[in-house]
Every structure is written in C-alpha cells, then in structure tokens.
N, CA, C and O atoms as CSV, one atom per row, in Angstrom:
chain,resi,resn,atom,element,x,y,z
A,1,UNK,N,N,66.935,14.182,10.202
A,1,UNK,CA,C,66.620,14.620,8.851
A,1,UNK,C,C,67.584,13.955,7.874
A,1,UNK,O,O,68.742,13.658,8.171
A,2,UNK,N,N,66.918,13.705,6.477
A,2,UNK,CA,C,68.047,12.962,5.601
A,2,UNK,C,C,68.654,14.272,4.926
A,2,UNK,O,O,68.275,15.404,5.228
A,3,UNK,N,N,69.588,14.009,4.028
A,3,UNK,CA,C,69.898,15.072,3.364
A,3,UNK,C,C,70.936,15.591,3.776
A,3,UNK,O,O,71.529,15.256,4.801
A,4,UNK,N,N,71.399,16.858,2.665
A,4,UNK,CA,C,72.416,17.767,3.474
A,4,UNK,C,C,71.760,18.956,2.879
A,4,UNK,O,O,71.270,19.193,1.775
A,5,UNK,N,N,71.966,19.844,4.339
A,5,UNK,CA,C,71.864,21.346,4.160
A,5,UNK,C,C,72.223,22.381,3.049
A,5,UNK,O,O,73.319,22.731,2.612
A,6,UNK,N,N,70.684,22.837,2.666
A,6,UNK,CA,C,70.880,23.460,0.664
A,6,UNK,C,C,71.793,24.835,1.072
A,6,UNK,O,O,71.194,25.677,1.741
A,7,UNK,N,N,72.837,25.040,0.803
A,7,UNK,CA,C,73.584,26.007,0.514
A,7,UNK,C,C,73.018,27.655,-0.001
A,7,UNK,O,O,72.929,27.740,-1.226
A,8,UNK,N,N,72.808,28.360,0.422
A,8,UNK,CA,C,72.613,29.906,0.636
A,8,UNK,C,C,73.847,30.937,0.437
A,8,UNK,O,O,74.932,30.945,1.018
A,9,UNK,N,N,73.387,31.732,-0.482
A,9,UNK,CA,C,74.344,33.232,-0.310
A,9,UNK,C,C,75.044,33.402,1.014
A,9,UNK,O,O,76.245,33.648,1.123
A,10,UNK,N,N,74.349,33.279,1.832
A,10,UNK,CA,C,74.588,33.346,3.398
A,10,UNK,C,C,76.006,32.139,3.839
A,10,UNK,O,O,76.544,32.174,4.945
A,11,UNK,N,N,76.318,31.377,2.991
A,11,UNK,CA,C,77.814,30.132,3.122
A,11,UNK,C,C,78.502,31.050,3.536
A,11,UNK,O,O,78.437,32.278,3.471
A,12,UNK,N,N,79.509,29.976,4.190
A,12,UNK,CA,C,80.392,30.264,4.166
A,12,UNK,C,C,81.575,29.037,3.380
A,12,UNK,O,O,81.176,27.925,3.034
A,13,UNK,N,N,82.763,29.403,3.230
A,13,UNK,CA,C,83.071,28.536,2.329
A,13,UNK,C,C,84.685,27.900,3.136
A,13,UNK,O,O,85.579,28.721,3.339
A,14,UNK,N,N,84.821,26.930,3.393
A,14,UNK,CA,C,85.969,26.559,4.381
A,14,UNK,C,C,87.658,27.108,4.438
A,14,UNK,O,O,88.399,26.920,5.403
A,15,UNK,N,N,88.124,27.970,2.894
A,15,UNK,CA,C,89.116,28.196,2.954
A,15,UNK,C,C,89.448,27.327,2.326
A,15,UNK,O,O,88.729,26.344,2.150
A,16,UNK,N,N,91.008,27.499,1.656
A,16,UNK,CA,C,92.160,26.472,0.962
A,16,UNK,C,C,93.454,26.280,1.324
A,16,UNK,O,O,94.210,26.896,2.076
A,17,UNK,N,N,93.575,25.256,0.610
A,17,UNK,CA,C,94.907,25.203,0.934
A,17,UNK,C,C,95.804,24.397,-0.050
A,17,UNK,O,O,95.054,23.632,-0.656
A,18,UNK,N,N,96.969,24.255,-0.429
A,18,UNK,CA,C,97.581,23.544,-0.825
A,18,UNK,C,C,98.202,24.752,-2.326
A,18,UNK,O,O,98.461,25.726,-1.618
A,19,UNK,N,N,98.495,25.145,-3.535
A,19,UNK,CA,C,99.089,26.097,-4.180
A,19,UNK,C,C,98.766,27.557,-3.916
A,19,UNK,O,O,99.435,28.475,-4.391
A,20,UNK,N,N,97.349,27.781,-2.871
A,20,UNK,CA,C,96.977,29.158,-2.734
A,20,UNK,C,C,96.156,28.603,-1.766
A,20,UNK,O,O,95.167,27.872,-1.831
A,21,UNK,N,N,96.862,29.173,-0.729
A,21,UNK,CA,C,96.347,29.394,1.375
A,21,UNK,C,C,95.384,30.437,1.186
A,21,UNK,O,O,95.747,31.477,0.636
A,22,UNK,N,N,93.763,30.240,1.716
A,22,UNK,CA,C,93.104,30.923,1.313
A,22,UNK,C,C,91.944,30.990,3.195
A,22,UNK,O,O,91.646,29.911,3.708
A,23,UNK,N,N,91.675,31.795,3.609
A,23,UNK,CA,C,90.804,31.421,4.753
A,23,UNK,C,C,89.839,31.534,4.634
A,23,UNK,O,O,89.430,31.814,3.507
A,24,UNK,N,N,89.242,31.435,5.339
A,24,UNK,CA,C,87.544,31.174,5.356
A,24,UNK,C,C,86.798,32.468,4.959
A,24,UNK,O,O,87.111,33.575,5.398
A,25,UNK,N,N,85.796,32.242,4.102
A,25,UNK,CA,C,85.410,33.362,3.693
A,25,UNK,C,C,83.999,33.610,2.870
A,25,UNK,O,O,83.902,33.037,1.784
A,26,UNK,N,N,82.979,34.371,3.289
A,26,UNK,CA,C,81.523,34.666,2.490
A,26,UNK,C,C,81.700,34.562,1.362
A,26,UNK,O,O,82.357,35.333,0.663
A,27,UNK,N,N,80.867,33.124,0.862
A,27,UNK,CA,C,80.647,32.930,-0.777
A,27,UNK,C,C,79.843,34.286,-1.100
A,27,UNK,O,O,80.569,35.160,-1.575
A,28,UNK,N,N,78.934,34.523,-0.991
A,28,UNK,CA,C,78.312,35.807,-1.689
A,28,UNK,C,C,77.150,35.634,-2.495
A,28,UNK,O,O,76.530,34.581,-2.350
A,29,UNK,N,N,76.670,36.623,-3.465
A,29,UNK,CA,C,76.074,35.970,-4.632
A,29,UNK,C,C,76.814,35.607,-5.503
A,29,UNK,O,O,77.989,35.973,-5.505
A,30,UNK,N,N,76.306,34.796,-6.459
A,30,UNK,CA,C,76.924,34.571,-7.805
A,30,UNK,C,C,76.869,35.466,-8.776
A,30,UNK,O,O,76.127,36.409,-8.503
A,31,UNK,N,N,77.548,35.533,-10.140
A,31,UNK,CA,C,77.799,36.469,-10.203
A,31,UNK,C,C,76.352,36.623,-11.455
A,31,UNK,O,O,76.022,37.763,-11.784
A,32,UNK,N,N,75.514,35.266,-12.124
A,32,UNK,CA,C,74.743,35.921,-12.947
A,32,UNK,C,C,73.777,34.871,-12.137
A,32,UNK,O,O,73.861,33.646,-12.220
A,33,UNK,N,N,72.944,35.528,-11.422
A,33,UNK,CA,C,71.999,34.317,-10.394
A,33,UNK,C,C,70.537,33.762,-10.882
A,33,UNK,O,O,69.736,34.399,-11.567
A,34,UNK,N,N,70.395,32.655,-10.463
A,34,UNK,CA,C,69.001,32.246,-10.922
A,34,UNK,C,C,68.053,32.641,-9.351
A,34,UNK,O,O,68.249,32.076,-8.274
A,35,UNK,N,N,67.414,33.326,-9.511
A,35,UNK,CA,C,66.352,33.688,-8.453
A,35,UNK,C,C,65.970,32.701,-7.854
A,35,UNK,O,O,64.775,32.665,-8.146
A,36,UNK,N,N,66.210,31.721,-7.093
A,36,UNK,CA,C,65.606,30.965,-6.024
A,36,UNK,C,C,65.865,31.060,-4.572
A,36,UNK,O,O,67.038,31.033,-4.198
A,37,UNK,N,N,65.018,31.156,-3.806
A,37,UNK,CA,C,65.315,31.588,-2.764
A,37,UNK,C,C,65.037,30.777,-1.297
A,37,UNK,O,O,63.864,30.422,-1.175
A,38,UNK,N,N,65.784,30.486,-0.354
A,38,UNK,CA,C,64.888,29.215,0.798
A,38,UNK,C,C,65.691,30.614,2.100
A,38,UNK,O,O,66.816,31.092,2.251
A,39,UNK,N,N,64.632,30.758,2.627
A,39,UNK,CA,C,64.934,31.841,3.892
A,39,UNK,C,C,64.699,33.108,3.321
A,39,UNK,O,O,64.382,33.862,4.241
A,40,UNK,N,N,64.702,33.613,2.403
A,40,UNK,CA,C,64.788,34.604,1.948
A,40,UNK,C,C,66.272,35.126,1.415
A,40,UNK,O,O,66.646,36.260,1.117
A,41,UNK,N,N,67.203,33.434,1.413
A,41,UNK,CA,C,68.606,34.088,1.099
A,41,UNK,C,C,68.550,33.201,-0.271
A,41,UNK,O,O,67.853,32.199,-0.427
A,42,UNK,N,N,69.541,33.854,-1.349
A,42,UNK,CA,C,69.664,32.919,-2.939
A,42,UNK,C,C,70.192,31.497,-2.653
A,42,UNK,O,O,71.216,31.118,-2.085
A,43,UNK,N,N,69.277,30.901,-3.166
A,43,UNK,CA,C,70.524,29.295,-2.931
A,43,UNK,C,C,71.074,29.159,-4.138
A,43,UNK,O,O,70.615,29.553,-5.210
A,44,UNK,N,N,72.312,28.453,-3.884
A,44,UNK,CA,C,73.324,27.935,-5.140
A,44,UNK,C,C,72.907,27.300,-5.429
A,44,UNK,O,O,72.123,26.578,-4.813
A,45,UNK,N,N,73.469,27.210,-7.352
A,45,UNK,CA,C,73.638,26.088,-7.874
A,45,UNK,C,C,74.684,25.760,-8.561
A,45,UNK,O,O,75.627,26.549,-8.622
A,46,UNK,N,N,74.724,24.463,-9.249
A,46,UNK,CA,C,75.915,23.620,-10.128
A,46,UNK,C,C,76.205,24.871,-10.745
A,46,UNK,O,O,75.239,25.581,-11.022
A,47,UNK,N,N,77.649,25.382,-11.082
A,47,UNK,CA,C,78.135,26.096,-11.818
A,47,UNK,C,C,77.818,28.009,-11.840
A,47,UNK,O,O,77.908,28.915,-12.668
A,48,UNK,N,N,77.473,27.878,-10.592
A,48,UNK,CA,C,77.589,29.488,-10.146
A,48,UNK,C,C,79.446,29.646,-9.647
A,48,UNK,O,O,80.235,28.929,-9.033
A,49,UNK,N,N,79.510,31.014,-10.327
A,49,UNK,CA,C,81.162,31.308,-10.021
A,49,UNK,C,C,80.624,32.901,-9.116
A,49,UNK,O,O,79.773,33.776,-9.272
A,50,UNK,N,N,81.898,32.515,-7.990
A,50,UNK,CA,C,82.017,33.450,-7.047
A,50,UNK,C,C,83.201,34.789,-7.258
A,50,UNK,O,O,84.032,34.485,-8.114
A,51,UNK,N,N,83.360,35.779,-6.824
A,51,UNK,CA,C,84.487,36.649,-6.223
A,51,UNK,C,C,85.550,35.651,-6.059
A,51,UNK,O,O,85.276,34.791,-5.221
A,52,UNK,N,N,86.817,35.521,-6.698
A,52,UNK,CA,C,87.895,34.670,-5.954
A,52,UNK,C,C,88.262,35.124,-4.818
A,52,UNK,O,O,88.343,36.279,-4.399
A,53,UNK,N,N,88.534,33.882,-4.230
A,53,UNK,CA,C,89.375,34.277,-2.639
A,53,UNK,C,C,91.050,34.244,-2.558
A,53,UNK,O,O,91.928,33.434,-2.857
A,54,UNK,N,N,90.990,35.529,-2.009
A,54,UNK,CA,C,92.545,35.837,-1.699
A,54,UNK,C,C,93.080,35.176,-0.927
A,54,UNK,O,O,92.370,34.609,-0.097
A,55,UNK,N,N,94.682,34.959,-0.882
A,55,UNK,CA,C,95.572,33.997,-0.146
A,55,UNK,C,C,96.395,34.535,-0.015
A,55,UNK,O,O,96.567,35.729,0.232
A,56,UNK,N,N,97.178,33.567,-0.193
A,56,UNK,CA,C,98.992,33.633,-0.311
A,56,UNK,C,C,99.441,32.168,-0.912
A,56,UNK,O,O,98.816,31.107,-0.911
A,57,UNK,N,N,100.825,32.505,-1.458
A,57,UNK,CA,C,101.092,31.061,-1.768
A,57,UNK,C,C,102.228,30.490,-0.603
A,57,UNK,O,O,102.938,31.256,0.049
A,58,UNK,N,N,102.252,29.114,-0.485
A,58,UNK,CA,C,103.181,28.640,0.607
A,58,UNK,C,C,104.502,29.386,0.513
A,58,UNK,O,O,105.388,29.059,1.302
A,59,UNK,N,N,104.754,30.469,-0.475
A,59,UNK,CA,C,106.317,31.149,-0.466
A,59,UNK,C,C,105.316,32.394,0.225
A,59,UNK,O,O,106.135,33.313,0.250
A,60,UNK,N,N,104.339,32.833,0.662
A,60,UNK,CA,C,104.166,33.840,0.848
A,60,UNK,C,C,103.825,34.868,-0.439
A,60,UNK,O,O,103.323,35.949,-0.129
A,61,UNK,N,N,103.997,34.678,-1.453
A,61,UNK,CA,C,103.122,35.518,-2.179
A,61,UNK,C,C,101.827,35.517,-2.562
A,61,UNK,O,O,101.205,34.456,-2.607
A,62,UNK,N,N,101.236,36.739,-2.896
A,62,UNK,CA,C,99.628,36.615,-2.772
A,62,UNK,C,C,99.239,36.085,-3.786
A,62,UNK,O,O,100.001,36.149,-4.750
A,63,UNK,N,N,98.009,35.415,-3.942
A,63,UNK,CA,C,97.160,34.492,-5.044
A,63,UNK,C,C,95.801,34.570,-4.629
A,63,UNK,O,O,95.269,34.862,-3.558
A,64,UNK,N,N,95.212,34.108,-6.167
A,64,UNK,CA,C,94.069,33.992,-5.656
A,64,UNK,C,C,93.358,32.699,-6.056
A,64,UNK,O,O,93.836,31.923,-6.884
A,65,UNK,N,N,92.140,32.495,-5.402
A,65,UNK,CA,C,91.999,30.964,-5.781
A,65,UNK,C,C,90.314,31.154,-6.349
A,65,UNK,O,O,89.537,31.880,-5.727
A,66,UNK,N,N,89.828,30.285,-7.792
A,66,UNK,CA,C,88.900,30.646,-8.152
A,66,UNK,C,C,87.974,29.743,-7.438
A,66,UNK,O,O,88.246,28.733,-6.789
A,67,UNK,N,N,86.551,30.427,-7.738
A,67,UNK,CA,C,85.632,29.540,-6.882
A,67,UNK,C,C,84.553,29.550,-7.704
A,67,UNK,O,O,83.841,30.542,-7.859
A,68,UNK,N,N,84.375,28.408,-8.289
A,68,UNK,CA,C,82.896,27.582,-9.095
A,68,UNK,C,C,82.462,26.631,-8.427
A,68,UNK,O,O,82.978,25.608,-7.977
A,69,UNK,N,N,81.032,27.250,-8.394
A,69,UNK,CA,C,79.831,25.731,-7.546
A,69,UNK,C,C,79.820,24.291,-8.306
A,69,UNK,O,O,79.224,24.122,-9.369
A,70,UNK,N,N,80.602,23.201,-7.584
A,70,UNK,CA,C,80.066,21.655,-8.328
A,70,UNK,C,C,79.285,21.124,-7.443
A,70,UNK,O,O,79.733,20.745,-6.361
A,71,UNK,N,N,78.038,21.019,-7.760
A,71,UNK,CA,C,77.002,20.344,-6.847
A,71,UNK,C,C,76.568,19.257,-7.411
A,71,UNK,O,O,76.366,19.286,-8.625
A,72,UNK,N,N,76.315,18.011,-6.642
A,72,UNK,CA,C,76.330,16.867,-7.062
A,72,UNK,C,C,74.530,16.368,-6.234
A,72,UNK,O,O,73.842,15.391,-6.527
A,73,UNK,N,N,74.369,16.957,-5.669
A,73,UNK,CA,C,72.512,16.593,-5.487
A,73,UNK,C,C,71.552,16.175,-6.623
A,73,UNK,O,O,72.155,16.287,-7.690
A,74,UNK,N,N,70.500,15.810,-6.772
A,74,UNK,CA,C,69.582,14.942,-7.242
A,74,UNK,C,C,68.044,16.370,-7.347
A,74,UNK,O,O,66.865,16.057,-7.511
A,75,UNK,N,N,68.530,17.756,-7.205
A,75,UNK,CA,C,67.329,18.317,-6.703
A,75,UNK,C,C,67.973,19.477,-7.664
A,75,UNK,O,O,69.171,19.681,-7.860
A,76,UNK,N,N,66.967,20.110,-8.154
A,76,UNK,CA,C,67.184,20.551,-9.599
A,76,UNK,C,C,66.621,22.078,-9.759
A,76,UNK,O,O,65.403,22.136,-9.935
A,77,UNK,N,N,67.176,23.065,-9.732
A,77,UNK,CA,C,66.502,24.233,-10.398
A,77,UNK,C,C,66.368,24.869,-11.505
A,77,UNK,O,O,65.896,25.902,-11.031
A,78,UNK,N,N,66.418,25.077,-12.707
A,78,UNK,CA,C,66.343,25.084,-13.952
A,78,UNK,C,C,67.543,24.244,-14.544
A,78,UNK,O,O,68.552,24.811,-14.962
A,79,UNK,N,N,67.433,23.223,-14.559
A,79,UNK,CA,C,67.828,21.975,-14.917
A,79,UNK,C,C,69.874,22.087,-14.220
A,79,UNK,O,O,70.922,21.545,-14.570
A,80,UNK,N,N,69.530,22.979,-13.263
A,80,UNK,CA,C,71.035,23.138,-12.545
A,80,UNK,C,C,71.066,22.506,-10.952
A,80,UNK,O,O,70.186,22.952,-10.216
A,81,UNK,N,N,71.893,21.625,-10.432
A,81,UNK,CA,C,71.514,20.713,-9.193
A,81,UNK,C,C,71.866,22.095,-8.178
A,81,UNK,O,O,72.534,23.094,-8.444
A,82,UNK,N,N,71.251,21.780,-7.120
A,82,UNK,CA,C,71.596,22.921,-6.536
A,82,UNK,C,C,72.643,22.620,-5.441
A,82,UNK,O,O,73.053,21.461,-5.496
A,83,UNK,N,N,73.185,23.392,-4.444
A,83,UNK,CA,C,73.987,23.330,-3.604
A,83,UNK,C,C,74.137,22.948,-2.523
A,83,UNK,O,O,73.586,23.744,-1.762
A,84,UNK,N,N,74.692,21.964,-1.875
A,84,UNK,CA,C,74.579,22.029,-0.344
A,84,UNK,C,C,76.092,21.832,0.345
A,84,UNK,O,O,77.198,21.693,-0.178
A,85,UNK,N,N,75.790,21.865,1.335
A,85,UNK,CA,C,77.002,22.099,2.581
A,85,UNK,C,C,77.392,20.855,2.224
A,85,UNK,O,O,76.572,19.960,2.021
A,86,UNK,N,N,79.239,20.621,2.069
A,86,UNK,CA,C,80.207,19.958,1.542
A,86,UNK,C,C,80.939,19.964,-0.251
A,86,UNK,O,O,81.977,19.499,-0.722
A,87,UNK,N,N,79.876,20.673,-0.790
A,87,UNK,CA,C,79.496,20.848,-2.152
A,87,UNK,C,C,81.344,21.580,-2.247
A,87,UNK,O,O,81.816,22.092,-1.232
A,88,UNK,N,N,82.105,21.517,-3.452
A,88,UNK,CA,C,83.560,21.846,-3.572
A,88,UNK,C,C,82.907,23.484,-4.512
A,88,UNK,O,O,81.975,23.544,-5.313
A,89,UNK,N,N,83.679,24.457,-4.090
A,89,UNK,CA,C,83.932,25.337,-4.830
A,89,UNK,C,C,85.358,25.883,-5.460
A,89,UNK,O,O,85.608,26.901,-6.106
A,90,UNK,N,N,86.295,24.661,-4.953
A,90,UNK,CA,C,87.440,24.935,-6.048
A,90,UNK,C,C,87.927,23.231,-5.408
A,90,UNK,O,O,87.889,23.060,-4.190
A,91,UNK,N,N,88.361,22.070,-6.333
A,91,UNK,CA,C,88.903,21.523,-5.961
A,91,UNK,C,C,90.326,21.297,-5.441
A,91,UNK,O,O,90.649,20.480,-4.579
A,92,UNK,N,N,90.958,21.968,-5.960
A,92,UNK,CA,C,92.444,21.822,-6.150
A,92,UNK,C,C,93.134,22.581,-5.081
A,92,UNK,O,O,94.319,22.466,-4.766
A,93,UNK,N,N,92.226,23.391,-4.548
A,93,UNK,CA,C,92.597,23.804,-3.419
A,93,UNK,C,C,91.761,23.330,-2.281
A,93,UNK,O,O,92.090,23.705,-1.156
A,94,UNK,N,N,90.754,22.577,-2.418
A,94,UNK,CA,C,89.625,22.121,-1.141
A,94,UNK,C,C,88.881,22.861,-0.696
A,94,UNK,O,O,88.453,22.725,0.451
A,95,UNK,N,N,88.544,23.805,-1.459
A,95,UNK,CA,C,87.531,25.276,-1.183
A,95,UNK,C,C,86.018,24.276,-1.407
A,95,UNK,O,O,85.579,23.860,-2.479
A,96,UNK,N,N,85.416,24.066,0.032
A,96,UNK,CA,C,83.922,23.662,0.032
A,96,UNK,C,C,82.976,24.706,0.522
A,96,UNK,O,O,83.274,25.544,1.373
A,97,UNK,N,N,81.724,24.598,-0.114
A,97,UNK,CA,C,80.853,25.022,1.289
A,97,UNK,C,C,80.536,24.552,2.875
A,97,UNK,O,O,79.813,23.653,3.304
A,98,UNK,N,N,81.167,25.289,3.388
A,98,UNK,CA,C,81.319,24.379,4.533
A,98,UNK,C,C,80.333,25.045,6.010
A,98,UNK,O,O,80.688,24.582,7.094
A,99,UNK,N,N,79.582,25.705,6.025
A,99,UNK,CA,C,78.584,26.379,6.427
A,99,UNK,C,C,77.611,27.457,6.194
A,99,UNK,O,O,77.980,28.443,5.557
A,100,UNK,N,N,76.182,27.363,6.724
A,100,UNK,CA,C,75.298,28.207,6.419
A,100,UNK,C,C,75.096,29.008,7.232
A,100,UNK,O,O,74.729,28.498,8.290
A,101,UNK,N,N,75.211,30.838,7.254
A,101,UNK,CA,C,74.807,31.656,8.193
A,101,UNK,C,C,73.153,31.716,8.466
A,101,UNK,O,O,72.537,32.310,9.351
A,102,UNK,N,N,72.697,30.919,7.430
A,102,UNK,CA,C,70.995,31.077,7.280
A,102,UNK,C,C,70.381,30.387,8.456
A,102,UNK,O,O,70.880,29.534,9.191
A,103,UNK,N,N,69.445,30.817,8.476
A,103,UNK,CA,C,68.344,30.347,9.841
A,103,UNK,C,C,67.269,29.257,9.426
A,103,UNK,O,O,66.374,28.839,10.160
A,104,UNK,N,N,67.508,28.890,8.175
A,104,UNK,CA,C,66.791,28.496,7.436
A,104,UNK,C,C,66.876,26.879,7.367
A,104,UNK,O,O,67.966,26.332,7.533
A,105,UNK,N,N,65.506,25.999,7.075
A,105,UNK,CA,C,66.193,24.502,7.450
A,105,UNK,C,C,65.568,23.713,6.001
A,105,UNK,O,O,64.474,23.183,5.810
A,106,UNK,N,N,66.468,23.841,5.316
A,106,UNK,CA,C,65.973,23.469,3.859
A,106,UNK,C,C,66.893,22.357,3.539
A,106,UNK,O,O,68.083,22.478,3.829
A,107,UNK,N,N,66.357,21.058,2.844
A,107,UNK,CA,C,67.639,20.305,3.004
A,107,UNK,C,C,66.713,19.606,1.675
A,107,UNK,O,O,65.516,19.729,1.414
A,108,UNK,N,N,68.177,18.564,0.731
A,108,UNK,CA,C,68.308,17.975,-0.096
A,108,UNK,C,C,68.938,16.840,-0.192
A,108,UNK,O,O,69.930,16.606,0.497
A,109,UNK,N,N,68.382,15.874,-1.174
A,109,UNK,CA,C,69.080,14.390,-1.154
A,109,UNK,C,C,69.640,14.264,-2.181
A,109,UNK,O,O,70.254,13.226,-2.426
C-alpha cells in the first residue's frame, strides 16, 4: 500500500523527550473536533490541540509538554490536511503520532 496510516483518536503518540520527558501516551479527542470518522474512530487533523502530556524535566521536576497536530498530507478535510502516523504533535520535544489502536486500514498520500 502507498501512503501512511490516517491517524485516529485511537493514536497513540510516541512520548518526548529532550526539556520535558514525557511517555507514551493516548492522543484522545481534540479538543473542538471536526466530525470525520474512518473505523468509526475521529481522525485528526492539521491543527487539532490535545490534553498536554505530563513528564518531568531532566532535573526531575514535573512539566508538561503541549501537543498540536502538524500534518503535512495532500488529503484534506474542511480545508485542514489530515493526520497520519509520523505526523509531530509537539516538535521540540519529538512528540509524533506514532501508532494506531484502530483496526481500521485507511491510508493517505
């Protein structure tokens, strides 16, 4: 198959690292969603913001790290690209989507 796998509520998102240590953890919904759906789970798009994920910082104190969808696909839902697996939800810490719990085989170029 070409493509990469369209990103679902159902992600998971790889964790961070580097000013706020963050582990792996359920993106979720977004927080104001556009109704589209592949499996019956919401798929992301460009500029959906998540729940931040909790950490720590390399001294050990807690932080949190924010998480906004940048999706860079060619495949469009109300004029917002939508999401897929590798897609960054925080750069600066390396927070991607980095898997789908979905059963679902929906894919984008």
């Amino acid at each position: 198959m070409s493509g990469r796998l369209v990103g679902t509520e159902g992600a998971i998102d790889s964790g961070g690292q580097g000013t706020c240590n963050t582990p792996p953890l359920a993106v979720g919904r977004p927080a104001s969603p556009t109704k589209v759906f592949a499996g019956k789970k919401m798929v992301l798009k460009n500029g959906d913001t998540f729940n931040p994920a909790p950490g720590t910082t390399p001294k050990g104190d807690p932080c949190q790290s924010a998480r906004t969808l940048r999706a860079v696909r060619k495949v469009y839902v109300g004029k917002k690209a939508i999401g897929t697996l590798g897609d960054f939800l925080n750069s600066s810490t390396n927070i991607t989507v980095a898997k789908d719990a979905g059963q679902h085989k929906v894919f984008a170029v």
